[in-house]
C-alpha positions as CSV (number, residue, x, y, z in Angstrom):
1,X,95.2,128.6,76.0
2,X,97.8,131.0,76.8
3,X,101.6,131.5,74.6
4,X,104.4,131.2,76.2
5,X,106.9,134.3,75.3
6,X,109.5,133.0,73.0
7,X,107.9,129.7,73.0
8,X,106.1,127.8,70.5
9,X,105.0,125.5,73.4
10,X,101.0,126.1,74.7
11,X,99.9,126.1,77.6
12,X,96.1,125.0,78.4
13,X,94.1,125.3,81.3
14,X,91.4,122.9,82.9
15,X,88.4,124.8,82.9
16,X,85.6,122.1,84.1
17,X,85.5,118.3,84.5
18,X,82.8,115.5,84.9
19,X,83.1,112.0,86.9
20,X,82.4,109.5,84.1
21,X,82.5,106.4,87.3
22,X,85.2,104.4,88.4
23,X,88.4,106.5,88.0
24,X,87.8,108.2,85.0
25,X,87.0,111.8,84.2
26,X,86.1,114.2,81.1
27,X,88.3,117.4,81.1
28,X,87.2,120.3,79.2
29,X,90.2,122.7,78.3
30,X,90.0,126.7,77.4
31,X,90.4,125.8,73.8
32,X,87.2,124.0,73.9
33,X,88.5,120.6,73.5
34,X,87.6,117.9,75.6
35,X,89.7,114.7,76.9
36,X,88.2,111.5,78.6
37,X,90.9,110.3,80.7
38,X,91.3,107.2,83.0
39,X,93.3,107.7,85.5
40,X,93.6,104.1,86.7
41,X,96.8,103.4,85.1
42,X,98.9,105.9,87.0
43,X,97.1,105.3,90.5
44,X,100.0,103.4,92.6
45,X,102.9,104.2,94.5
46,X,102.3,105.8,98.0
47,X,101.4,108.8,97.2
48,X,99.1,108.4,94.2
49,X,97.7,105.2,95.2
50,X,95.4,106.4,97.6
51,X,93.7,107.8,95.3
52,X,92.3,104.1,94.7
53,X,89.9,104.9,97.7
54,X,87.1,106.2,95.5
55,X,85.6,108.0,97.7
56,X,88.8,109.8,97.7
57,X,89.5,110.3,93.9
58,X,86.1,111.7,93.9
59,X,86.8,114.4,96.4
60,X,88.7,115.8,93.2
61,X,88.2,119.3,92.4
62,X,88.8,122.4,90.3
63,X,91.2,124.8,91.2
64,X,91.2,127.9,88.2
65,X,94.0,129.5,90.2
66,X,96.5,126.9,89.1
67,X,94.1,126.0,86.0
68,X,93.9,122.3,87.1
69,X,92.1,119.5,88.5
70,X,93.4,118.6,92.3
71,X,93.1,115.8,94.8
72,X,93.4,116.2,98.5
73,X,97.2,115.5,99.7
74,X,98.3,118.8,97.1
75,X,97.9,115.9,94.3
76,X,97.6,117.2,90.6
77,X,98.9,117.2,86.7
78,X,99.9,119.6,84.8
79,X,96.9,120.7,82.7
80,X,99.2,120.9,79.7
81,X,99.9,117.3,80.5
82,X,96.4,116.6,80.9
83,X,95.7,118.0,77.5
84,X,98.4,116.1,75.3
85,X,97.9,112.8,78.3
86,X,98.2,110.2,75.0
87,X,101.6,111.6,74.6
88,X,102.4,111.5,78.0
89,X,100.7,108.6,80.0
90,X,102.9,105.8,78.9
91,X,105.9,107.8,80.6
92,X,104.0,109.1,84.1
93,X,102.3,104.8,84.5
94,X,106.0,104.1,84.4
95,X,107.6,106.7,86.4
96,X,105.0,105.5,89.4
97,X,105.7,101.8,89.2
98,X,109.1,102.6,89.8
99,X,108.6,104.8,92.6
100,X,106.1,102.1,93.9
101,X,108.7,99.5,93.6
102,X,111.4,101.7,95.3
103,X,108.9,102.7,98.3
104,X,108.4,98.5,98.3
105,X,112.5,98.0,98.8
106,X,112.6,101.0,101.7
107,X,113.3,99.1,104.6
108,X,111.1,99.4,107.9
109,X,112.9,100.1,111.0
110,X,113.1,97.1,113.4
């Protein structure tokens, strides 16, 4: 967990993670608290919703450098947001059916 100067706001890294099957994962953070996290919900849109290829989402990984968990295509979270994700879910599944439903309107040349 580091401090951000001048900041009450913490910042917390991803410092291992377990497959728990389907699309759900435990994170453990370097404050030693853990979060079990489905990741379902937030899986659409064209970007994000290939993850739904499991074989895919499972090709997730650790990457310390940026103290998150990543997925090919340059695909991650914020591990801050990964860390509060109650508090933050309801807004991110949202944000991504309105991306899907604008990539749905995009018209395809004729």
């Amino acid at each position: 967990m580091k401090q951000t100067a001048g900041y009450a706001t913490k910042l917390f890294d991803v410092v291992a993670f377990a497959w728990e099957g389907g699309y759900t994962l435990r994170l453990q953070f370097d404050d030693r608290s853990e979060r079990v996290i489905d990741f379902a919900p937030i899986l659409q849109g064209p970007r994000w919703g290939s993850l739904l290829d499991i074989h895919l989402f499972k090709q997730v990984r650790l990457d310390a450098e940026i103290g998150t968990i990543v997925w090919p295509g340059d695909l991650d979270i914020d591990p801050t947001v990964l860390h509060d994700w109650p508090e933050h879910v309801e807004y991110i599944v949202a944000k991504r059916q309105r991306q899907a439903a604008s990539f749905a309107q995009i018209p395809t040349p004729a």
